[in-house]
KOLFI-921046 format. One record per residue (C-alpha): x, y, z; residue number from 1; residue in one letter. Coordinates in steps of 0.1 Angstrom, whole numbers, plus 5000, padded with zeros to 4 digits. Each point is the difference from the previous one (the first is absolute). Layout:
N
- X, Y, Z, NUM, A
...
END
This chain:
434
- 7822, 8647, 6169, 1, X
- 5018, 4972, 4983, 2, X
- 5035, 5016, 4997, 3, X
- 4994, 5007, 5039, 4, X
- 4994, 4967, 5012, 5, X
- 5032, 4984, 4973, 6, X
- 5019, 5025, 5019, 7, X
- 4985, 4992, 5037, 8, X
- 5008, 4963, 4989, 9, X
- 5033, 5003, 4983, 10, X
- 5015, 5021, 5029, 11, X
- 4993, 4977, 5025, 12, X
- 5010, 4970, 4980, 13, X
- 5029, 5017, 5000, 14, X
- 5006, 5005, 5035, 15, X
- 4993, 4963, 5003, 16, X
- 5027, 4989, 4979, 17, X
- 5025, 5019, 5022, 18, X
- 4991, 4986, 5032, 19, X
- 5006, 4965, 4980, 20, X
- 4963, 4989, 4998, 21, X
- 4996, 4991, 4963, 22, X
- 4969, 4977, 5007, 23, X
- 4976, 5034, 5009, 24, X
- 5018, 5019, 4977, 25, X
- 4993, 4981, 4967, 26, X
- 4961, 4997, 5012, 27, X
- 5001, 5042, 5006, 28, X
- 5013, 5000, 4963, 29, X
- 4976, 4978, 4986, 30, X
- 4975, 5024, 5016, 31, X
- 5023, 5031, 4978, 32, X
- 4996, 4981, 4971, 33, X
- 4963, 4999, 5001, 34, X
- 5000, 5038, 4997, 35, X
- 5031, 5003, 4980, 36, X
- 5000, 4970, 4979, 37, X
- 5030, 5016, 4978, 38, X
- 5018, 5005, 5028, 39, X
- 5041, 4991, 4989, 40, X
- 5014, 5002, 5030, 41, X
- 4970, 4983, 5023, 42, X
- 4999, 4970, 4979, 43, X
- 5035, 4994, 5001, 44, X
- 5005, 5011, 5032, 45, X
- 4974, 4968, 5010, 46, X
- 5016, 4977, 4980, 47, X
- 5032, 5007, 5024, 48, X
- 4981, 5000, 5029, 49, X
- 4986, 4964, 4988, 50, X
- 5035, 4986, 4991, 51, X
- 5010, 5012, 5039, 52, X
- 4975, 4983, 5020, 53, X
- 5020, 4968, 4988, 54, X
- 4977, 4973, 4997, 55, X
- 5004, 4981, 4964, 56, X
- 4962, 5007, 4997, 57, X
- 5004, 5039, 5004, 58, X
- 5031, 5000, 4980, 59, X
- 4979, 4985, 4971, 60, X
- 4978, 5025, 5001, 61, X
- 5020, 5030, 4999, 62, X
- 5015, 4979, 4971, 63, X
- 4969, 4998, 4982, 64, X
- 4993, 5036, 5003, 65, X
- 5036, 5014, 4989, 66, X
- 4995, 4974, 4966, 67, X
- 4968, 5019, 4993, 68, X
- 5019, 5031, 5003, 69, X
- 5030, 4990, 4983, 70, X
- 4981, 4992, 4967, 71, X
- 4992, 5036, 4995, 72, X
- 5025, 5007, 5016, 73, X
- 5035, 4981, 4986, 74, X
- 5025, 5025, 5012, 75, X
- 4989, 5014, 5028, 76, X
- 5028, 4993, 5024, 77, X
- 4989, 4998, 5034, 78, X
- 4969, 4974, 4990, 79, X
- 5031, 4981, 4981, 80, X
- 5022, 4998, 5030, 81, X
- 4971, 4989, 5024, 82, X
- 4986, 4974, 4978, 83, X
- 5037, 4985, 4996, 84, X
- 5002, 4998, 5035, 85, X
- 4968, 4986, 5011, 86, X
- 5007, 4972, 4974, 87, X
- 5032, 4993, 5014, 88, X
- 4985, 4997, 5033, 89, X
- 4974, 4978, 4988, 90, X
- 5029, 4982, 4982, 91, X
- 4983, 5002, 4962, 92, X
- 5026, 4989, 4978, 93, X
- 4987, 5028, 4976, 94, X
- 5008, 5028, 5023, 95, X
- 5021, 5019, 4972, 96, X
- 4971, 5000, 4977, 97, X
- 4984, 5035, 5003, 98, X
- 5036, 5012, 4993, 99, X
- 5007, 4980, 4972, 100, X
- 4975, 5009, 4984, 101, X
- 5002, 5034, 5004, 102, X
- 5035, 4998, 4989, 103, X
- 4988, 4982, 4971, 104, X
- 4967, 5018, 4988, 105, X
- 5012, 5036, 5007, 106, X
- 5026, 5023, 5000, 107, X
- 5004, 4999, 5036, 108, X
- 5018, 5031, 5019, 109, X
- 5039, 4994, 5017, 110, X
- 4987, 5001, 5035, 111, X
- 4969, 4971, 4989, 112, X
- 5034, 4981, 4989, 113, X
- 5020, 5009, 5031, 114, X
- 4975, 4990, 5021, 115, X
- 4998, 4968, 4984, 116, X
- 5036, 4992, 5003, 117, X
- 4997, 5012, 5036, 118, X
- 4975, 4971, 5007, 119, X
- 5024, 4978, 4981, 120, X
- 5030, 5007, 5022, 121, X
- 4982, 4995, 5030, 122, X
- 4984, 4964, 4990, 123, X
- 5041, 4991, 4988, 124, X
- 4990, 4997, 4963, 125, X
- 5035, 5021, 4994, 126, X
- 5004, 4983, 4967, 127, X
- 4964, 5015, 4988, 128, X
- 5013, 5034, 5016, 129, X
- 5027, 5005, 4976, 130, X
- 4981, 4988, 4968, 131, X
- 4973, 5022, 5011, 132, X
- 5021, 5029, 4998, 133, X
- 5016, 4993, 4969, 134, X
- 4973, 4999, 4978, 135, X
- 4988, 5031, 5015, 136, X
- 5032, 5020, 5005, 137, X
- 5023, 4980, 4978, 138, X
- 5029, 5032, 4999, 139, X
- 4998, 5000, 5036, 140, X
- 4989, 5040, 5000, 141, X
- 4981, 4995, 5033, 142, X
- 5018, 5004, 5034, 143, X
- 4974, 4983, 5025, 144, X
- 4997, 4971, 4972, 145, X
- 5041, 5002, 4997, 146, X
- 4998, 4996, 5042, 147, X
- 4976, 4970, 5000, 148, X
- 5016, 4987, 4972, 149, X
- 5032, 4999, 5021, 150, X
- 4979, 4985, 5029, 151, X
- 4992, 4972, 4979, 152, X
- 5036, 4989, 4991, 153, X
- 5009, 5007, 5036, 154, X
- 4973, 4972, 5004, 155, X
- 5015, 4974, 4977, 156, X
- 5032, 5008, 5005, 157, X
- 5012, 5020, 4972, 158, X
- 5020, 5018, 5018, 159, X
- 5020, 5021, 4980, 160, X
- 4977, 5005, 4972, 161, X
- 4973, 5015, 5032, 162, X
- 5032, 5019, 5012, 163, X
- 5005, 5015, 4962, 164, X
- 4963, 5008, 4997, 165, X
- 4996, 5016, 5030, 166, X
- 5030, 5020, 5001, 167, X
- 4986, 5013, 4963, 168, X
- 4973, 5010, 5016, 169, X
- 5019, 5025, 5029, 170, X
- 5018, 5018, 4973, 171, X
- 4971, 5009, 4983, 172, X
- 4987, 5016, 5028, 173, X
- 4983, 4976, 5019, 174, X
- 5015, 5009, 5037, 175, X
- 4971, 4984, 5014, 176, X
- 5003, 4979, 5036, 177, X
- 4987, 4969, 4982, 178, X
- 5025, 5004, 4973, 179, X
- 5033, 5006, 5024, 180, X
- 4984, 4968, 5024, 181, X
- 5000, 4979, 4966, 182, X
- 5035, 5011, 4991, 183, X
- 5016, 4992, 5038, 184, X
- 4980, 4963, 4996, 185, X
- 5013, 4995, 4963, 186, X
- 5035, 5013, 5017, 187, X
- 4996, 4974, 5030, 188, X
- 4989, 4970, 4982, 189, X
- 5032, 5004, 4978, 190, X
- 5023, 4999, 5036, 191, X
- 5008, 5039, 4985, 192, X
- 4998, 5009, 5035, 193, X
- 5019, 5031, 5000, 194, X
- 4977, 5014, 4978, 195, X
- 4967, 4983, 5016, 196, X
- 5016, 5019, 5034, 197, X
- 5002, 5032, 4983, 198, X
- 4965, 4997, 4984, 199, X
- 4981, 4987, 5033, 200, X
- 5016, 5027, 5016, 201, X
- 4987, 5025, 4971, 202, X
- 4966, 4985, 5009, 203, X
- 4996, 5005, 5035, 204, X
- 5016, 5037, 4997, 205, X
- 4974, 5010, 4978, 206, X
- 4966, 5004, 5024, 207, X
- 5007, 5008, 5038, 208, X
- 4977, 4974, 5001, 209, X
- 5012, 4972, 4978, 210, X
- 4972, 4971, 4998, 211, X
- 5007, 4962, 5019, 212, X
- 5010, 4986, 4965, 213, X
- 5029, 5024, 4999, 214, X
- 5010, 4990, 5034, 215, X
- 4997, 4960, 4988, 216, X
- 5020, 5008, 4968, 217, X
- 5030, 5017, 5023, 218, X
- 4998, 4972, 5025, 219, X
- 5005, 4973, 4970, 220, X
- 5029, 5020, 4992, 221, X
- 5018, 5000, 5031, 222, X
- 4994, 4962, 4999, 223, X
- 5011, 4992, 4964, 224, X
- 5032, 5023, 5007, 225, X
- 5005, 4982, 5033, 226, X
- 4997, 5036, 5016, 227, X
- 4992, 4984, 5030, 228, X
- 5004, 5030, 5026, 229, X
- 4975, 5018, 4976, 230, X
- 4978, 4972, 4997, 231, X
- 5000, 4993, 5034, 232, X
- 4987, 5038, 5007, 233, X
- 4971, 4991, 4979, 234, X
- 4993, 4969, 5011, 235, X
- 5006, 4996, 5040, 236, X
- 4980, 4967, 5004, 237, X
- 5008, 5001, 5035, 238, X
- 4984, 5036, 5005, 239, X
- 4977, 5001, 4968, 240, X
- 4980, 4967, 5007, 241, X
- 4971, 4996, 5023, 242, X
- 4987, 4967, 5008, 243, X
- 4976, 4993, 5028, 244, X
- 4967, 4984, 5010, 245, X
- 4974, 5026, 4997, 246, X
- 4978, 5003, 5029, 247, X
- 4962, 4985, 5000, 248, X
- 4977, 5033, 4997, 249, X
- 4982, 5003, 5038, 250, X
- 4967, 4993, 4980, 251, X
- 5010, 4963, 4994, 252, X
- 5006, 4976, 5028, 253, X
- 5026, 4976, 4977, 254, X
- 5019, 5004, 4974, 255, X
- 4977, 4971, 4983, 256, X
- 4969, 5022, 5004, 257, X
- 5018, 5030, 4986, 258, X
- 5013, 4982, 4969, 259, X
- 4970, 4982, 4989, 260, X
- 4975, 5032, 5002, 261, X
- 5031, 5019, 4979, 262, X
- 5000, 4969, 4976, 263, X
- 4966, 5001, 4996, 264, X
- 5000, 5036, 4990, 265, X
- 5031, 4999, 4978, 266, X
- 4987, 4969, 4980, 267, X
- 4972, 5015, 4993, 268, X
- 5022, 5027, 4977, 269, X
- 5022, 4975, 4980, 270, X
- 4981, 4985, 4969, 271, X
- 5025, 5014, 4967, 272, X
- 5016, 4969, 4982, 273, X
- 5032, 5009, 5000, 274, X
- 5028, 5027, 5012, 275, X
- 4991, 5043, 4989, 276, X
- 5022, 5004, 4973, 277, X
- 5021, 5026, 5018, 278, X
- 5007, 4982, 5034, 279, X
- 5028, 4971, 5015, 280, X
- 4984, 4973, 5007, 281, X
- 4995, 4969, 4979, 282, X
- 4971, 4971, 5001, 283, X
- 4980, 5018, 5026, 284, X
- 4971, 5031, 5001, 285, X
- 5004, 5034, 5014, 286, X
- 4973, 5024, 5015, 287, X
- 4991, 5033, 4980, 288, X
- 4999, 5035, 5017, 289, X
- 5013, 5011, 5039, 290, X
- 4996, 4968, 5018, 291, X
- 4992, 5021, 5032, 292, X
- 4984, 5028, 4985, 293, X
- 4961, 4981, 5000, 294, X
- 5007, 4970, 5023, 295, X
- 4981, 4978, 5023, 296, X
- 5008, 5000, 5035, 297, X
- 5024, 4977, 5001, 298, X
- 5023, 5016, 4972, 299, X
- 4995, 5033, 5017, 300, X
- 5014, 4987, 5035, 301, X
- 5030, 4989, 4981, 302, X
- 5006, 5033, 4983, 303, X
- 4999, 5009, 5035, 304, X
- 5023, 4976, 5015, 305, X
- 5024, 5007, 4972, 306, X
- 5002, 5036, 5002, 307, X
- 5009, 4999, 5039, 308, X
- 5026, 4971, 4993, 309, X
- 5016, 5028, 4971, 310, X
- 5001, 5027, 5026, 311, X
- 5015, 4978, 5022, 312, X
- 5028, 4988, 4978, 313, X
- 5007, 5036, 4984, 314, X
- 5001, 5018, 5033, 315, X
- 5029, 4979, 5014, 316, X
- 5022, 5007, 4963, 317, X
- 5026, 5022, 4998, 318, X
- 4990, 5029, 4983, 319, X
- 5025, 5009, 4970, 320, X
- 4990, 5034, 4978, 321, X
- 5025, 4981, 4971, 322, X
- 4992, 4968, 5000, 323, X
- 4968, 4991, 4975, 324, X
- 4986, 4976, 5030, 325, X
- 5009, 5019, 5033, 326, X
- 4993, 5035, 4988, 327, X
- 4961, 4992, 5010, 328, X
- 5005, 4979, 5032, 329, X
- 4972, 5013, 5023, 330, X
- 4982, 5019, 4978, 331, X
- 4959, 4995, 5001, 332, X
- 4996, 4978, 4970, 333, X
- 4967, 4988, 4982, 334, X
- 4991, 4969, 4978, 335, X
- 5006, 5003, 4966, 336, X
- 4986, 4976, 4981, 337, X
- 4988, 4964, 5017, 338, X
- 4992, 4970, 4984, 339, X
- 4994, 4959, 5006, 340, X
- 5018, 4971, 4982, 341, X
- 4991, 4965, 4996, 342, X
- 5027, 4974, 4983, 343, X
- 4989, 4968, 4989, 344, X
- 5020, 4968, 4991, 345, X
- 5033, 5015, 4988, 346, X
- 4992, 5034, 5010, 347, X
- 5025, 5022, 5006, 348, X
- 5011, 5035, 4999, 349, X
- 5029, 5015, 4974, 350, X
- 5027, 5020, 5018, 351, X
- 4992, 5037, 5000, 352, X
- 4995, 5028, 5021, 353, X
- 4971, 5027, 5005, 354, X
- 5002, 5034, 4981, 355, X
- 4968, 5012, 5024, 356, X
- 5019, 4996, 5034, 357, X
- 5025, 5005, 5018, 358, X
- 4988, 4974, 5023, 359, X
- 4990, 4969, 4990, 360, X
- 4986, 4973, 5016, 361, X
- 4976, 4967, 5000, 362, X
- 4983, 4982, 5029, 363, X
- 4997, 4962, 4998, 364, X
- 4962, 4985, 5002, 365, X
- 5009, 4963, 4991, 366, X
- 5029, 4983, 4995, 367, X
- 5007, 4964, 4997, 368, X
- 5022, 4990, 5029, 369, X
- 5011, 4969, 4984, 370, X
- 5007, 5015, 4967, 371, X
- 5019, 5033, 5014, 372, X
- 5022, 4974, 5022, 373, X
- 5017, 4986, 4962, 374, X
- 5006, 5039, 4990, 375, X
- 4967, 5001, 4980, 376, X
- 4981, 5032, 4999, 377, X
- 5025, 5022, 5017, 378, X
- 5006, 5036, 4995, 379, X
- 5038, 5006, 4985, 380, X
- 5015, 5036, 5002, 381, X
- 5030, 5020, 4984, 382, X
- 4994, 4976, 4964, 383, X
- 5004, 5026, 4975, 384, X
- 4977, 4989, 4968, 385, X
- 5031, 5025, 4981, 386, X
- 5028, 4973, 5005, 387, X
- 5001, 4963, 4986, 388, X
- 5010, 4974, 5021, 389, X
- 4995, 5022, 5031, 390, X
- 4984, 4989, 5035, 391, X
- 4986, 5012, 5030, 392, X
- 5017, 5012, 5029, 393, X
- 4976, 4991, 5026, 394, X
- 4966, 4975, 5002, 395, X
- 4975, 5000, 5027, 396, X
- 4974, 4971, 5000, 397, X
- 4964, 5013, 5003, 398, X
- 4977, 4991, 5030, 399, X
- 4963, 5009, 5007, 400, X
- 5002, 5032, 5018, 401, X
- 5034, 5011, 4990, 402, X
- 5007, 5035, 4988, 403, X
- 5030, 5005, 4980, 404, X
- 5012, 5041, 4988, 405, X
- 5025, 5013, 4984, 406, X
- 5013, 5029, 4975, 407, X
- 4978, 5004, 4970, 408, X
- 5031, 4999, 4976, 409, X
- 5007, 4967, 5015, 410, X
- 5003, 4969, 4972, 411, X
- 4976, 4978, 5013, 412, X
- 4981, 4969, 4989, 413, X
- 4992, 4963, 5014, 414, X
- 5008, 4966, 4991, 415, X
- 4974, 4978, 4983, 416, X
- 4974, 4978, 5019, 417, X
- 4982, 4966, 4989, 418, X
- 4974, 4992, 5020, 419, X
- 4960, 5000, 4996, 420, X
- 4993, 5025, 5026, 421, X
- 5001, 5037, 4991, 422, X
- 5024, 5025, 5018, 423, X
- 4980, 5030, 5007, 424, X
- 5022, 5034, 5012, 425, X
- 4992, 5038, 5004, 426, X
- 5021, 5024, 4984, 427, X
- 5011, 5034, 5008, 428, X
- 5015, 5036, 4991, 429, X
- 5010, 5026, 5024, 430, X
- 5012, 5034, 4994, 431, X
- 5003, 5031, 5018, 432, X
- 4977, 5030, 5005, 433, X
- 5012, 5030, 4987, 434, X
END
């Protein structure tokens, strides 16, 4: 009877957690737990579910759970990872710590230490990355340490010595797609661009469908190497960029109305302290989970809105089977991931692009009128992070209501703000149905 009603539970948390509703989901687990109180994967699965909801007081908790775990439990690598996060979040100082002192206290498996570095690389501790992988693989006998290793010198600008590493890594074997992306960067960053062209071209040959980052790294390429007919084929601002005032759902009589019953709803999802460790932005919060997925009314009209103003858009492009942009135009398409951002003073976004996509987009639910009118806040595209002293190639200055897409490999990013009111935005990925 027990195991039935664990299962009955578990399976519908489950089921939960895929249609984005983390807040029913941890309470059907806690009801698992009661039957199964040695459940591995329903404990931790809660904690997750916790750290989603993203409120600093849920976050604690699922905090406080993976700690008890973690002290029987030292190594156990998904508990670590979550726990680093969720303090990172909650900006603890001591978010490492778990790791530490596993690293410390036992002899803790390659992948613990990967993982580790991983985290490391994505909070830009690059000079803790490569002492991290020293002491563990001081004869440099590991390829994916060799390849994050290289990363890290990318980072600080060690360029050859990345370059050397990496490509010690490829002849041993490694013919990986991370490795050969590494490579062309190391290539690029040293103006090698004959070999960076020959290596980004490598890269995209080697799926027939090669990921947005691939795309990006081409593009930066074309720009370094002053390509610009090639460049240009990638990024056609003119044809690529869609920026227009989105129309009020029906259900709203003003815009006004719309925005405060969508801010209302959207505030009530930012609480972490700080950025997620993976993401762009900078001095500003971002929502866990498919935005529109489990959404109040508001949000879901949006979605709505959004997905007509897409089909819109894509219907009227050429369609182009060669071309990594055109060769979808008016294809049905679905959301792939959704999300809300909100920058505070000196908030801003670094310049990147979306691996998810192949449409990306944001819709603009404050701006600062007087701010946006000095250059503050506003969206920059075609800065590639890959090349110093680059800049972008085309800015548009956010209003309320505006919706801005473009590519998913794009390089995009906005200036800084300074102001005491928050800038609150909804982001988006599109991609085609199969």
């Amino acid at each position: 009877m027990s195991k039935s009603l664990y299962i009955k539970h578990y399976n519908f948390a489950i089921e939960l957690v895929k249609a984005n509703r983390f807040e029913q989901a941890q309470k059907q687990l806690a009801q698992a737990l009661i039957y199964f109180p040695n459940s591995e994967k329903a404990y931790l699965l809660r904690a997750q579910c916790l750290a989603n909801m993203g409120k600093p007081e849920f976050m604690q908790q699922a905090s406080d759970l993976l700690e008890r775990f973690l002290r029987t439990n030292l190594t156990h690598r998904r508990a670590q990872r979550i726990w680093a996060e969720v303090n990172w979040r909650l900006a603890n100082p001591e978010w490492m710590s778990f790791y530490n002192k596993a690293l410390t206290e036992k002899l803790p498996s390659l992948p613990l230490v990967y993982d580790y570095a991983h985290l490391l690389l994505q909070a830009e501790h690059f000079s803790k990355v490569v002492s991290l992988l020293e002491k563990f693989d001081p004869n440099r006998e590991v390829d994916e340490f060799n390849v994050m290793r290289a990363h890290a010198w990318l980072k600080t600008k060690s360029y050859a010595q990345a370059l050397t590493c990496i490509e010690k890594a490829i002849l041993s074997g490694n013919s990986s797609a991370a490795a050969l992306r590494t490579k062309a960067k190391c290539e690029l960053a040293l103006k090698q661009y004959d070999q960076a062209l020959q290596s980004a071209r490598e890269l995209v040959a080697l799926d027939k469908k090669p990921e947005q980052a691939d795309w990006a790294l081409l593009a930066s390429v074309f720009k370094a190497a002053e390509l610009s007919d090639s460049y240009r084929d990638l990024y056609d601002l003119d044809r690529f960029v869609s920026a227009s005032s989105l129309p009020i759902p029906p259900e709203f009589p003003t815009r006004k109305s719309f925005h405060h019953e969508l801010s209302c709803e959207l505030e009530k999802l930012h609480g972490s302290a700080q950025h997620p460790l993976e993401q762009s932005l900078r001095n500003g919060s971002q929502t866990d989970g498919h935005l529109f997925a489990n959404c109040g009314d508001a949000t879901r009209h949006l979605a709505t809105a959004i997905k007509e103003h897409v089909a819109q858009w894509t219907n009227n492009l050429l369609n182009d089977p060669s071309h990594p942009f055109l060769q979808h135009s008016g294809k049905n398409f679905d959301f792939t991931g959704s999300w809300s951002v909100k920058l505070r003073n000196n908030g801003y976004h670094k310049s990147h692009y979306h691996n998810e996509g192949w449409i990306s987009g944001c819709y603009y639910v404050s701006a600062n009128k007087e701010l946006t009118s000095k250059g503050q806040g506003w969206l920059k595209l075609g800065e590639s992070e890959l090349l110093e002293e680059d800049s972008a190639d085309y800015f548009i200055r956010p209003e309320e209501g505006l919706i801005v897409l473009f590519p998913s490999y794009f390089w995009h990013g906005t200036t800084p703000f300074q102001s005491r009111e928050n800038r609150l935005t909804v982001a988006f990925d599109i991609y085609p149905e199969e």
